[in-house]
mmCIF entry with sequence, helices, sheets and N, C-alpha, C, O atoms, coordinates in Angstrom:
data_MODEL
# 
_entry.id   MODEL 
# 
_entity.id                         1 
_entity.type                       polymer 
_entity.pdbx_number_of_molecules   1 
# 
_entity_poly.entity_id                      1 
_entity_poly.type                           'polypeptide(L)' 
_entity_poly.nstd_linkage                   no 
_entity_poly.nstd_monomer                   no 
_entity_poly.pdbx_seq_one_letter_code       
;(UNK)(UNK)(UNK)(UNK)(UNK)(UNK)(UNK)(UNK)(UNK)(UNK)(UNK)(UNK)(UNK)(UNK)(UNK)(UNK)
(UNK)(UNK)(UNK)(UNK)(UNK)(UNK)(UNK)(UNK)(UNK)(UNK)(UNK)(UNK)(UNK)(UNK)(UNK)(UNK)
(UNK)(UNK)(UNK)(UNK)(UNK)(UNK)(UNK)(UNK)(UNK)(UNK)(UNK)(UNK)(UNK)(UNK)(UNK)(UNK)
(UNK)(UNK)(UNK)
;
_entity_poly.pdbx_seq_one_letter_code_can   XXXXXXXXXXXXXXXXXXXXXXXXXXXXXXXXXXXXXXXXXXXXXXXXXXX 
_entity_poly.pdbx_strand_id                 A 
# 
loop_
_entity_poly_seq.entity_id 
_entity_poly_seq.num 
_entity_poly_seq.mon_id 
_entity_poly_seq.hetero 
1 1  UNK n 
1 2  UNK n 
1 3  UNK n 
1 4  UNK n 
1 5  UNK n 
1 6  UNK n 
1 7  UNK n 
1 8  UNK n 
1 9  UNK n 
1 10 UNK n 
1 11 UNK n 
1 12 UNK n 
1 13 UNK n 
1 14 UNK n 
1 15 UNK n 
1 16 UNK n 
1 17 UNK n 
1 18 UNK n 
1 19 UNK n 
1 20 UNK n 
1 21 UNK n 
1 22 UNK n 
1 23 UNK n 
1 24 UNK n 
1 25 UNK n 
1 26 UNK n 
1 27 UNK n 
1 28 UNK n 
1 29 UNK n 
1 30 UNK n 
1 31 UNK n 
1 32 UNK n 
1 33 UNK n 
1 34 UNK n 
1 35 UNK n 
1 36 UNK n 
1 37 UNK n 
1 38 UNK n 
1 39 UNK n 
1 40 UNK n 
1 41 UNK n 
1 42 UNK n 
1 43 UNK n 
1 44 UNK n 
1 45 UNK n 
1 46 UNK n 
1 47 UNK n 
1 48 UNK n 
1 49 UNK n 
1 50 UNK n 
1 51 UNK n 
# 
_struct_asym.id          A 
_struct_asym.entity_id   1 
# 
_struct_sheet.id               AA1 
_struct_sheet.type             ? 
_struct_sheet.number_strands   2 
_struct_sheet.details          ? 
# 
_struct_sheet_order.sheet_id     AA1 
_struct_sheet_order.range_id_1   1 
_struct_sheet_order.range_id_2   2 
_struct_sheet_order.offset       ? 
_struct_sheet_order.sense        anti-parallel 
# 
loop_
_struct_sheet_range.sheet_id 
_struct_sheet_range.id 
_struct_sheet_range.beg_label_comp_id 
_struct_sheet_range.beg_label_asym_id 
_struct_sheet_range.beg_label_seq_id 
_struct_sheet_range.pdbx_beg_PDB_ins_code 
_struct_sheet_range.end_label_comp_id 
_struct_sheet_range.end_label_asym_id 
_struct_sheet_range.end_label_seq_id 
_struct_sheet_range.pdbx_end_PDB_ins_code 
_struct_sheet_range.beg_auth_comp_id 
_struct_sheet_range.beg_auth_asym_id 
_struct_sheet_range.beg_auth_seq_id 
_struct_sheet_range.end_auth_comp_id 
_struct_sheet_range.end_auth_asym_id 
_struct_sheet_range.end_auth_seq_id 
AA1 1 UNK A 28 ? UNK A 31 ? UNK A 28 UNK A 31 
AA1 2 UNK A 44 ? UNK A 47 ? UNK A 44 UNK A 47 
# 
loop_
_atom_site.group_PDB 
_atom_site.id 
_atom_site.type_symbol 
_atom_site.label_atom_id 
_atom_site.label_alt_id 
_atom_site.label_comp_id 
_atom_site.label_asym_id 
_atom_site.label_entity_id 
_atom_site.label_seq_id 
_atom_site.pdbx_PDB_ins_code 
_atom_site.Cartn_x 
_atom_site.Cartn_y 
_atom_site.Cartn_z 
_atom_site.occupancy 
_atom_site.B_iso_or_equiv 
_atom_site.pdbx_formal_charge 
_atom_site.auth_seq_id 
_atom_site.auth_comp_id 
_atom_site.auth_asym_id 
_atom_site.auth_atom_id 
_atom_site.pdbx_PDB_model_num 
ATOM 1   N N  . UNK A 1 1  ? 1.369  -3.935  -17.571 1.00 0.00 ? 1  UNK A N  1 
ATOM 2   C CA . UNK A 1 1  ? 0.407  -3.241  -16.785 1.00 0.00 ? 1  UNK A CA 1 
ATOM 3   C C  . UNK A 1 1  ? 1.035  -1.959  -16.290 1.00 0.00 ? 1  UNK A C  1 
ATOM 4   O O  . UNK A 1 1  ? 2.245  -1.892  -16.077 1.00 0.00 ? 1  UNK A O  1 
ATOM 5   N N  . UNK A 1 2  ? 0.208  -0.934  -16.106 1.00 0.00 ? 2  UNK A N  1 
ATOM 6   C CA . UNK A 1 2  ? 1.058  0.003   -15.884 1.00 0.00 ? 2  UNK A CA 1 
ATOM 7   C C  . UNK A 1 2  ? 0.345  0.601   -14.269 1.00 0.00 ? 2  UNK A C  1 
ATOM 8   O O  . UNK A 1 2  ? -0.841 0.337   -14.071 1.00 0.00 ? 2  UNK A O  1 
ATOM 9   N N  . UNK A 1 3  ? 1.041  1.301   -13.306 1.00 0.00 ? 3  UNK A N  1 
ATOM 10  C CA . UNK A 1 3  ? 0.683  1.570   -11.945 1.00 0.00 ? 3  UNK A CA 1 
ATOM 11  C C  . UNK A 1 3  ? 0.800  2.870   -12.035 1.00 0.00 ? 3  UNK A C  1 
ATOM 12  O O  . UNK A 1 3  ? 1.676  3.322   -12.773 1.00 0.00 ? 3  UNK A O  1 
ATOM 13  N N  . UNK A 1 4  ? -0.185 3.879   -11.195 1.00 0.00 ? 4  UNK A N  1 
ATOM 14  C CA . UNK A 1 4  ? 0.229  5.326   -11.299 1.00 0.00 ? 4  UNK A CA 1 
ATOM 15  C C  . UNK A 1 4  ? 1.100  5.378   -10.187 1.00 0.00 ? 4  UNK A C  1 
ATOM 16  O O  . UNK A 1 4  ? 0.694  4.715   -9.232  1.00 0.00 ? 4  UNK A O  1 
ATOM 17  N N  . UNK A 1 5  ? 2.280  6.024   -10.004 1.00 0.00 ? 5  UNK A N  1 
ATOM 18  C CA . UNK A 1 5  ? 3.138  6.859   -8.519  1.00 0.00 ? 5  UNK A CA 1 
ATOM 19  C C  . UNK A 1 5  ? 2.273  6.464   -7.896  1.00 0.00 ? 5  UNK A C  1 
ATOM 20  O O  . UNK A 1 5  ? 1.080  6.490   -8.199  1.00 0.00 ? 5  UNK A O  1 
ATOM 21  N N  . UNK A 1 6  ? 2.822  5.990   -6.817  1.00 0.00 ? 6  UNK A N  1 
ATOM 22  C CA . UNK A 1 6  ? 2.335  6.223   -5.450  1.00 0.00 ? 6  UNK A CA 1 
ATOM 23  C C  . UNK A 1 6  ? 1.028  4.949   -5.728  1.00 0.00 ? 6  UNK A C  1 
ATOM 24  O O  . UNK A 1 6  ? 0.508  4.760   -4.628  1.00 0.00 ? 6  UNK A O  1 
ATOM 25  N N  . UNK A 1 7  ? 0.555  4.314   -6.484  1.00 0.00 ? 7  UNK A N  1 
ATOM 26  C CA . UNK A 1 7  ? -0.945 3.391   -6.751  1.00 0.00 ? 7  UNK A CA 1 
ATOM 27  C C  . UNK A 1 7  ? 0.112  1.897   -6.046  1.00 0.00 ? 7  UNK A C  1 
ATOM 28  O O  . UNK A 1 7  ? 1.240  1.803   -5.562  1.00 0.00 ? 7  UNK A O  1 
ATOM 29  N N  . UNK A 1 8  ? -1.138 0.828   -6.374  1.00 0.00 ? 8  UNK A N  1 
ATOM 30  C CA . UNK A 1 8  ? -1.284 -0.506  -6.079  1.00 0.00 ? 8  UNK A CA 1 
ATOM 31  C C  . UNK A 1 8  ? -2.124 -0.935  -6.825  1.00 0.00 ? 8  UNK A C  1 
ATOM 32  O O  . UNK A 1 8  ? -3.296 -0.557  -6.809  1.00 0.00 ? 8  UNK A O  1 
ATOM 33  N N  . UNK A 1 9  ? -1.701 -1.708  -7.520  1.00 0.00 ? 9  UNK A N  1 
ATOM 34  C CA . UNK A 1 9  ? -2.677 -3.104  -8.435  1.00 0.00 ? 9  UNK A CA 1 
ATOM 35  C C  . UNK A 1 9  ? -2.473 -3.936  -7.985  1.00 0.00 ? 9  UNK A C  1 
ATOM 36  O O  . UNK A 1 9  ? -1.306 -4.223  -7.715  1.00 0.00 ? 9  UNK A O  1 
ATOM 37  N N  . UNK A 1 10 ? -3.842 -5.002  -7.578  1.00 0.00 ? 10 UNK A N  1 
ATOM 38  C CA . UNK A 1 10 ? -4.015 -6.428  -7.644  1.00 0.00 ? 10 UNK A CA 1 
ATOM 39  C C  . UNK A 1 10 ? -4.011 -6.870  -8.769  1.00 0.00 ? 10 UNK A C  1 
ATOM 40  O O  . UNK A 1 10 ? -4.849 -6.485  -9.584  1.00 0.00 ? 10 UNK A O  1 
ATOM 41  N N  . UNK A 1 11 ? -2.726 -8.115  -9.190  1.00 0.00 ? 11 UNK A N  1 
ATOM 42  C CA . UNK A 1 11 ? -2.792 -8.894  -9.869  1.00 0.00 ? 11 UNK A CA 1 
ATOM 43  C C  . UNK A 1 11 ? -3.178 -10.923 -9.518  1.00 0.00 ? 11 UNK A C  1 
ATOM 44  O O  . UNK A 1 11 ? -2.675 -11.736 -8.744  1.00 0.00 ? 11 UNK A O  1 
ATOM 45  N N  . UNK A 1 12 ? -4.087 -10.993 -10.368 1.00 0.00 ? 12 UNK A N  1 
ATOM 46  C CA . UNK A 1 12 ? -4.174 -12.531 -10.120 1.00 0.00 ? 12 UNK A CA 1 
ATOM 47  C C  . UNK A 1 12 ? -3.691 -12.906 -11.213 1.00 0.00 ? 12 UNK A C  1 
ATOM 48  O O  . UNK A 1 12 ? -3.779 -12.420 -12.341 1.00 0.00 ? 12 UNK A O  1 
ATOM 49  N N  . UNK A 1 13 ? -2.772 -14.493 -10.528 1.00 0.00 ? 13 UNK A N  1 
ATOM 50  C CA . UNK A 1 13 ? -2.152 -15.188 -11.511 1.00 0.00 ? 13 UNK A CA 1 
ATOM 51  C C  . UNK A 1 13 ? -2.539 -16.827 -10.995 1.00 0.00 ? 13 UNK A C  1 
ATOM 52  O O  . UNK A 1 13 ? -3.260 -17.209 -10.073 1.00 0.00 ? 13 UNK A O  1 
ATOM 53  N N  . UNK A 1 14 ? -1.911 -17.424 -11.782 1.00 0.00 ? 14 UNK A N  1 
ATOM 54  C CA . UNK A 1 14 ? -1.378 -19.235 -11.040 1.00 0.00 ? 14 UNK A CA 1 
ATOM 55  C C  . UNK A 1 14 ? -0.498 -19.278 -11.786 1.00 0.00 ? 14 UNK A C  1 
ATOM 56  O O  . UNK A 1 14 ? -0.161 -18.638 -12.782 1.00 0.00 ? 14 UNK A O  1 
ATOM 57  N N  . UNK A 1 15 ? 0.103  -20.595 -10.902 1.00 0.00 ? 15 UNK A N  1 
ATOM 58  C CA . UNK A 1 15 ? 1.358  -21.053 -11.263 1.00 0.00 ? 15 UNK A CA 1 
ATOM 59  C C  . UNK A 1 15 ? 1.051  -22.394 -11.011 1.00 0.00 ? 15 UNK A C  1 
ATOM 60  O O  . UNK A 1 15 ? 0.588  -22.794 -9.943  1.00 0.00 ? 15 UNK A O  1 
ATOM 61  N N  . UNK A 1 16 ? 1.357  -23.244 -12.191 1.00 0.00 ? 16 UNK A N  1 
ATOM 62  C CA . UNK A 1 16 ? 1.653  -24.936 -12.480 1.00 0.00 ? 16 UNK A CA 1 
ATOM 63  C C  . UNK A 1 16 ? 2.605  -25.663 -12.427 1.00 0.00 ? 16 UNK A C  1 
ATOM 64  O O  . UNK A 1 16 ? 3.346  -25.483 -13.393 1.00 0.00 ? 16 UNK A O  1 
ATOM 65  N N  . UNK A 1 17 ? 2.942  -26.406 -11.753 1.00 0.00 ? 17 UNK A N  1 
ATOM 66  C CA . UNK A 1 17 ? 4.191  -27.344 -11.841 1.00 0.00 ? 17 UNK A CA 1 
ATOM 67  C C  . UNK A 1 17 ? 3.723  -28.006 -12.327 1.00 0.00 ? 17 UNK A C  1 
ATOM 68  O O  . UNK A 1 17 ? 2.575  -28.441 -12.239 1.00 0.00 ? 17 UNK A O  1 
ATOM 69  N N  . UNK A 1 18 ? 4.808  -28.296 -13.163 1.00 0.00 ? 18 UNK A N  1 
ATOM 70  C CA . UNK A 1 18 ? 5.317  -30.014 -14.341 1.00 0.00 ? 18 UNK A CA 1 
ATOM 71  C C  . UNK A 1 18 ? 5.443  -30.818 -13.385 1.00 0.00 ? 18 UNK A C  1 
ATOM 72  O O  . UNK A 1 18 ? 5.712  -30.391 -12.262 1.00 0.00 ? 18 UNK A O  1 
ATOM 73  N N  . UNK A 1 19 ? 5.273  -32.161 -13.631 1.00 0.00 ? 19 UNK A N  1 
ATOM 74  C CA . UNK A 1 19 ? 5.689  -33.167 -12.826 1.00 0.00 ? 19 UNK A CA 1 
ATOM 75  C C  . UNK A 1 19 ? 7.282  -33.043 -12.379 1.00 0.00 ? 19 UNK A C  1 
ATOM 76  O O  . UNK A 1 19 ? 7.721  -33.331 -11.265 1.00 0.00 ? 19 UNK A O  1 
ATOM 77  N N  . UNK A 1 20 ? 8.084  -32.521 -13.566 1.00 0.00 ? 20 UNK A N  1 
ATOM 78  C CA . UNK A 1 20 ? 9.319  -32.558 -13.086 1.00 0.00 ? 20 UNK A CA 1 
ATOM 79  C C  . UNK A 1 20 ? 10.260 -31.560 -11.826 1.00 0.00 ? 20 UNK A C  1 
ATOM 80  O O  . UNK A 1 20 ? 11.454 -31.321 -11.652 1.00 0.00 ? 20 UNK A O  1 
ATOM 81  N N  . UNK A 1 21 ? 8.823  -31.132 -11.042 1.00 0.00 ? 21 UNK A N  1 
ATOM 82  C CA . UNK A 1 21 ? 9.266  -30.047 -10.070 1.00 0.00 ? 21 UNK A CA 1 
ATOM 83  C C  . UNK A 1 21 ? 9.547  -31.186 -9.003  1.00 0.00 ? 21 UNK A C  1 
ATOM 84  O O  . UNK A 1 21 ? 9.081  -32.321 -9.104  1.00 0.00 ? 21 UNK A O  1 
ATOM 85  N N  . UNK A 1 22 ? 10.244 -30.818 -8.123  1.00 0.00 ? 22 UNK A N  1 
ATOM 86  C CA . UNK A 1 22 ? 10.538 -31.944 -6.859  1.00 0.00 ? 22 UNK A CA 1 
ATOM 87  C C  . UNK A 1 22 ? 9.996  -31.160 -5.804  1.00 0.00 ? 22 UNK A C  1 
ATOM 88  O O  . UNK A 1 22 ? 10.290 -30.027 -5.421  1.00 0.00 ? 22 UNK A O  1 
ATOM 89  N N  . UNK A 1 23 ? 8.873  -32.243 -5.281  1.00 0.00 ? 23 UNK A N  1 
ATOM 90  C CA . UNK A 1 23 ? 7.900  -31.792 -4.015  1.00 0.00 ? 23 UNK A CA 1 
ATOM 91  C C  . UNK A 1 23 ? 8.572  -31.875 -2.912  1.00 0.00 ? 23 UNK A C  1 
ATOM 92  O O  . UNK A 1 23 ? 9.488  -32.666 -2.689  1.00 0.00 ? 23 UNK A O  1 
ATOM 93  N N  . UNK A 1 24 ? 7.958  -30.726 -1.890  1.00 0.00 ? 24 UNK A N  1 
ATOM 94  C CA . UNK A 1 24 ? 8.598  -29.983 -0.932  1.00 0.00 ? 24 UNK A CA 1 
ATOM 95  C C  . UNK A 1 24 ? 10.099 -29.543 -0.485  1.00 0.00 ? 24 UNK A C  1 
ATOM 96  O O  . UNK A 1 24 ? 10.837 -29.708 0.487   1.00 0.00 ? 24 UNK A O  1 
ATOM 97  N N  . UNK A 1 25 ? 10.135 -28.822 -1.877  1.00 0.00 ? 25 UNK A N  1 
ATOM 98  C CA . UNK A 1 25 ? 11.289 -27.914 -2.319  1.00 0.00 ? 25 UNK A CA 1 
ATOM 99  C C  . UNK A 1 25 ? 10.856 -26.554 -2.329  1.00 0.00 ? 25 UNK A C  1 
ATOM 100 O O  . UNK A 1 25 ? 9.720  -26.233 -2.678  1.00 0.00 ? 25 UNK A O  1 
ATOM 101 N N  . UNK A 1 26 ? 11.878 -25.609 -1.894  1.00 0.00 ? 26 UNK A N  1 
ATOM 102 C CA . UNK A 1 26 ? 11.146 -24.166 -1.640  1.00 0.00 ? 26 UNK A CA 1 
ATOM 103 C C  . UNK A 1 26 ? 11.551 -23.658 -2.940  1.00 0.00 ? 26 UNK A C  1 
ATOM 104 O O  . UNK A 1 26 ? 12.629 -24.048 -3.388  1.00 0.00 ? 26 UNK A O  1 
ATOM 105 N N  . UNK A 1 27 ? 10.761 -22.751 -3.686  1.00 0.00 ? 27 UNK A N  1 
ATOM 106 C CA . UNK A 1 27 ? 11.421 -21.974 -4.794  1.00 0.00 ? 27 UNK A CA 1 
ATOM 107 C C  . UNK A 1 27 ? 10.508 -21.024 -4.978  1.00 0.00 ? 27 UNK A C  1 
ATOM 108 O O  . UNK A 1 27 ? 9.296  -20.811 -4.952  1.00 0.00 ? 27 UNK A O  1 
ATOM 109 N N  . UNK A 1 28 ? 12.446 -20.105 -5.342  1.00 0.00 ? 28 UNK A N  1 
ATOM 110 C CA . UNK A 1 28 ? 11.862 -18.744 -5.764  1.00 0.00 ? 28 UNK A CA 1 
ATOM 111 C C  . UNK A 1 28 ? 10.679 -18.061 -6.456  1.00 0.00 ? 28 UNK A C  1 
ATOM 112 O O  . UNK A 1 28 ? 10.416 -18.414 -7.605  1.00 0.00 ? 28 UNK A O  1 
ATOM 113 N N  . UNK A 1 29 ? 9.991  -17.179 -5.901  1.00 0.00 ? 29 UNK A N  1 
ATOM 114 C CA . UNK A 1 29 ? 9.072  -16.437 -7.144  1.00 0.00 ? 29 UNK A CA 1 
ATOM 115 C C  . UNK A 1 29 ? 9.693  -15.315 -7.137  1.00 0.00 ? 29 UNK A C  1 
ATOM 116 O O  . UNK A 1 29 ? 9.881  -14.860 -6.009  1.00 0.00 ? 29 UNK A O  1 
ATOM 117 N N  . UNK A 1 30 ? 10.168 -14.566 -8.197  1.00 0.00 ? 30 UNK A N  1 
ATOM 118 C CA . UNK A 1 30 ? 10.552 -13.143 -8.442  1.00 0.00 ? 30 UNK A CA 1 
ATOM 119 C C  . UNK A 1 30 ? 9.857  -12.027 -9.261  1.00 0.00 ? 30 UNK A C  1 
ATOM 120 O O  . UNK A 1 30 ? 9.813  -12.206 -10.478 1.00 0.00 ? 30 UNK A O  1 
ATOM 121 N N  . UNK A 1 31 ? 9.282  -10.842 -8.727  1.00 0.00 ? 31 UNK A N  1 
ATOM 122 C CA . UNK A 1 31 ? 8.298  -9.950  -9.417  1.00 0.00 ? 31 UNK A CA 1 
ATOM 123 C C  . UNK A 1 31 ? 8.846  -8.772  -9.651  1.00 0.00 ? 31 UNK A C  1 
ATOM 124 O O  . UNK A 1 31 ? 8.931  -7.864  -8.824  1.00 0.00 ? 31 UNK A O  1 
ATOM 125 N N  . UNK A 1 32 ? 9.364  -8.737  -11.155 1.00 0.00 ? 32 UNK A N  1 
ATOM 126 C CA . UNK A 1 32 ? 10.370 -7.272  -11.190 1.00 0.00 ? 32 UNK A CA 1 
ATOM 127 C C  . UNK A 1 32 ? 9.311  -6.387  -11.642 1.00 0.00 ? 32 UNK A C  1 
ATOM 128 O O  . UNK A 1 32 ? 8.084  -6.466  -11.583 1.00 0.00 ? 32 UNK A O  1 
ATOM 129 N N  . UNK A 1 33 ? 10.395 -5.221  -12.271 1.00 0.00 ? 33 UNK A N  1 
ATOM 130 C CA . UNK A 1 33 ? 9.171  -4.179  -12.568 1.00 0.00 ? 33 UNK A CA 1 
ATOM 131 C C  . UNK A 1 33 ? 10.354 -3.374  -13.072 1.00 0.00 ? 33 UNK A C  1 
ATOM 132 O O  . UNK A 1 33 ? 11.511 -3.370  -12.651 1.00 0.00 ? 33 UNK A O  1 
ATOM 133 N N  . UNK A 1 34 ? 9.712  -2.580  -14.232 1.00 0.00 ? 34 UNK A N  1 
ATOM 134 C CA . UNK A 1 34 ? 10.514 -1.585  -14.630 1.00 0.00 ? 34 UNK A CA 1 
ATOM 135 C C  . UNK A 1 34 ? 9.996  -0.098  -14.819 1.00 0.00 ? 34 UNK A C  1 
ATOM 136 O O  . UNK A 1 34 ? 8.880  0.003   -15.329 1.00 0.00 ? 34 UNK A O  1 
ATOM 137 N N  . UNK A 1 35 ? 10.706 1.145   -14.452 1.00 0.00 ? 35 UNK A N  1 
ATOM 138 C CA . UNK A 1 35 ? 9.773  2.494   -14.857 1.00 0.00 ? 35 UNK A CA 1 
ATOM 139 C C  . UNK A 1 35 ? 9.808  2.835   -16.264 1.00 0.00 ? 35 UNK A C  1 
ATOM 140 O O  . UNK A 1 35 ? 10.425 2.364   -17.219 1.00 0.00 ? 35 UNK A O  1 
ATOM 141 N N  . UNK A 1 36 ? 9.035  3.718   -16.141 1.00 0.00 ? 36 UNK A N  1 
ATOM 142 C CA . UNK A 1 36 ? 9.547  4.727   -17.539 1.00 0.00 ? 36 UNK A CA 1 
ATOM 143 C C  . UNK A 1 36 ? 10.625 5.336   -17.705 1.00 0.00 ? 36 UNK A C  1 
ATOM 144 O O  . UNK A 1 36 ? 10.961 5.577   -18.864 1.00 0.00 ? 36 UNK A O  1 
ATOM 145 N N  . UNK A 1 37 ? 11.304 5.675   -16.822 1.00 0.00 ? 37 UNK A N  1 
ATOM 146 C CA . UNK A 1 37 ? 13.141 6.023   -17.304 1.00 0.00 ? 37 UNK A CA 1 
ATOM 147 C C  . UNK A 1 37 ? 13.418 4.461   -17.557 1.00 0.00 ? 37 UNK A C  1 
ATOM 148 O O  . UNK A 1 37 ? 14.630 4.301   -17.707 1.00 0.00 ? 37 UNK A O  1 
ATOM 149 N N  . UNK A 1 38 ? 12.959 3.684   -17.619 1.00 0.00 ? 38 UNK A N  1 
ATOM 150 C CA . UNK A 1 38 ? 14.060 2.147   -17.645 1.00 0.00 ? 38 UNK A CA 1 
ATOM 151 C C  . UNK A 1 38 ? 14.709 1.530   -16.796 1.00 0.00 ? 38 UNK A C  1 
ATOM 152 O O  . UNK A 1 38 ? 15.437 0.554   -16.976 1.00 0.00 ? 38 UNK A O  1 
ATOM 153 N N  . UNK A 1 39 ? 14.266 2.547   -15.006 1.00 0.00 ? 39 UNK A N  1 
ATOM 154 C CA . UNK A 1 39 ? 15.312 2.237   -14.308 1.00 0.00 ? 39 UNK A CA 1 
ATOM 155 C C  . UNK A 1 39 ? 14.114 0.359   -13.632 1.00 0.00 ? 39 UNK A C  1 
ATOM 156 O O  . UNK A 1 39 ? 12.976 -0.022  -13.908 1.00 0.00 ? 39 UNK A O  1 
ATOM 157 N N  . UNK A 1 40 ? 14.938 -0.069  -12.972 1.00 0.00 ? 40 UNK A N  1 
ATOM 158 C CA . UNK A 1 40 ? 14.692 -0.979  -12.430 1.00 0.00 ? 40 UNK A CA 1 
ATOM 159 C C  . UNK A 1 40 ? 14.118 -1.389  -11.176 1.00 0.00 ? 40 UNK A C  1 
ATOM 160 O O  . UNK A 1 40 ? 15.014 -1.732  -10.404 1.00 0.00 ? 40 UNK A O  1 
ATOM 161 N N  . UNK A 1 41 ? 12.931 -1.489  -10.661 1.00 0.00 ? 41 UNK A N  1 
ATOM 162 C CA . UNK A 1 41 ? 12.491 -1.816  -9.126  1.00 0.00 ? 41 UNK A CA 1 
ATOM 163 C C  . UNK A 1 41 ? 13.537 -2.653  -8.784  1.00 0.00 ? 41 UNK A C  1 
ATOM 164 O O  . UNK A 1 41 ? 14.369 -3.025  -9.612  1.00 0.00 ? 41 UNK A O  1 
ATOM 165 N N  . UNK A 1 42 ? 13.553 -3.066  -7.282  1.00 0.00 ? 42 UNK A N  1 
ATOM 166 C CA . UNK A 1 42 ? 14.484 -4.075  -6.532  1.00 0.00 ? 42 UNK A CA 1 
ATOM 167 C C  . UNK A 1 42 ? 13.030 -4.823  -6.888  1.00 0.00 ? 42 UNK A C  1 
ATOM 168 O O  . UNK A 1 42 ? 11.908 -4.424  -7.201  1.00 0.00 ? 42 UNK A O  1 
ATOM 169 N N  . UNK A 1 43 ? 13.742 -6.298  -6.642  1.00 0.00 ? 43 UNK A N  1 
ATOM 170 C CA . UNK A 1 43 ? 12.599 -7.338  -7.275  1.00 0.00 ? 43 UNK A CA 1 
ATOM 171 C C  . UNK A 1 43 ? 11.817 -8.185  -5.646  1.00 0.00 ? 43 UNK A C  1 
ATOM 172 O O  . UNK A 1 43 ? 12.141 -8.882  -4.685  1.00 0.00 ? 43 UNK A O  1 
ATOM 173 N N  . UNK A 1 44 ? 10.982 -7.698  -6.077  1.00 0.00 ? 44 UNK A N  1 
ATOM 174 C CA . UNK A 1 44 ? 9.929  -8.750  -4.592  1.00 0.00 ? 44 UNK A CA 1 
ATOM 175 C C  . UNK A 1 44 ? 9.724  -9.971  -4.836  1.00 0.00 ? 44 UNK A C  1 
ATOM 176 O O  . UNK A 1 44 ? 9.030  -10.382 -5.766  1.00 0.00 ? 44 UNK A O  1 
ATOM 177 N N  . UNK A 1 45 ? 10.541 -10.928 -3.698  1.00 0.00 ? 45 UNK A N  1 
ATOM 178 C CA . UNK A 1 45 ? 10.386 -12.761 -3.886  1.00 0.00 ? 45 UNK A CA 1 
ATOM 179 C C  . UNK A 1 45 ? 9.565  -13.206 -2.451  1.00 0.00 ? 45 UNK A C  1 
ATOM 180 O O  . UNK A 1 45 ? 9.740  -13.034 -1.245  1.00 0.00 ? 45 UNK A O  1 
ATOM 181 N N  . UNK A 1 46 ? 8.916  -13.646 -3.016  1.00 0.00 ? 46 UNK A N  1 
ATOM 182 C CA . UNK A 1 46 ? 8.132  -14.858 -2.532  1.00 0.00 ? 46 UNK A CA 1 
ATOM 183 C C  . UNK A 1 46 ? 8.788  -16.424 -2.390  1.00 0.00 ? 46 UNK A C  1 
ATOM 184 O O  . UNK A 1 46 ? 9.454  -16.942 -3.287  1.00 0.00 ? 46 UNK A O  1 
ATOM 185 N N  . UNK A 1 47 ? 8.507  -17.008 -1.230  1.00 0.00 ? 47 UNK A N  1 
ATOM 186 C CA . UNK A 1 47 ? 9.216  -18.511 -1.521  1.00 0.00 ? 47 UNK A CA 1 
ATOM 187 C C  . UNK A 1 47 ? 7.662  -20.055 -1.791  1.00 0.00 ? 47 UNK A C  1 
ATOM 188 O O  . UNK A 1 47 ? 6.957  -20.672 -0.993  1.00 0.00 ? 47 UNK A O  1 
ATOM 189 N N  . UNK A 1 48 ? 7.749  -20.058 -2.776  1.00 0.00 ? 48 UNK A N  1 
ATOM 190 C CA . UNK A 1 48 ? 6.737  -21.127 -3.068  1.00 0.00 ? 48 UNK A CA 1 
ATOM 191 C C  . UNK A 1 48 ? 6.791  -22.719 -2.914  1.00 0.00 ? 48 UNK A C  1 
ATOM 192 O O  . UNK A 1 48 ? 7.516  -23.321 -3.707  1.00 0.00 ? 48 UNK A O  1 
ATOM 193 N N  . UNK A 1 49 ? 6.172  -23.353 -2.078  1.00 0.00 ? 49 UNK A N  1 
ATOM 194 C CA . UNK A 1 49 ? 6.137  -24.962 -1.237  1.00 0.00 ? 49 UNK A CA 1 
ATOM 195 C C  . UNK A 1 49 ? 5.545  -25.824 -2.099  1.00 0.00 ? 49 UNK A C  1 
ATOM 196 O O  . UNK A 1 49 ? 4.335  -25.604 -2.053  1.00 0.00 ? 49 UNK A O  1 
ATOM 197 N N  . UNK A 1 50 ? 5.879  -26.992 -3.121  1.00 0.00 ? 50 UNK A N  1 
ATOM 198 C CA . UNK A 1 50 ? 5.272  -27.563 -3.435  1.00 0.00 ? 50 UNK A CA 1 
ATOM 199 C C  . UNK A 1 50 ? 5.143  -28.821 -2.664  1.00 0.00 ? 50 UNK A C  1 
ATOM 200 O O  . UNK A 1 50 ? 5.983  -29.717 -2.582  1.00 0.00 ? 50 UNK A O  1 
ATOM 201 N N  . UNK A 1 51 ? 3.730  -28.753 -1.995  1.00 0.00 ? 51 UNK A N  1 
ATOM 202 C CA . UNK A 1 51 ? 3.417  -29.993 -1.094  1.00 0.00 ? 51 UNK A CA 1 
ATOM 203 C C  . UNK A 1 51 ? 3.365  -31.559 -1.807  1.00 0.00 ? 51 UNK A C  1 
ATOM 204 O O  . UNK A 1 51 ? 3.120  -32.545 -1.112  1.00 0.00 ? 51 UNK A O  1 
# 
């Protein structure tokens, strides 16, 4: 997907756990991003609860 400078996109997603996730364990979500030079965003985490 691509963002203009300076923009914001809403993205919708889900996420499924396998049975083999262990409930109410916190885990990482990590959302990188890369530019057009190649350089690298710092990555935005989220911590996800499976009840």
């Amino acid at each position: 997907m691509r963002v203009p400078a300076g923009g914001r996109v809403g993205v919708n997603f889900t996420l499924l756990a396998s049975s083999s996730v262990v409930r109410r364990t916190d885990r990482r979500l990590a959302f990188r991003a890369t530019l057009d030079d190649r350089s690298e965003v710092p990555a935005s985490v989220a911590l996800m609860h499976l009840r």
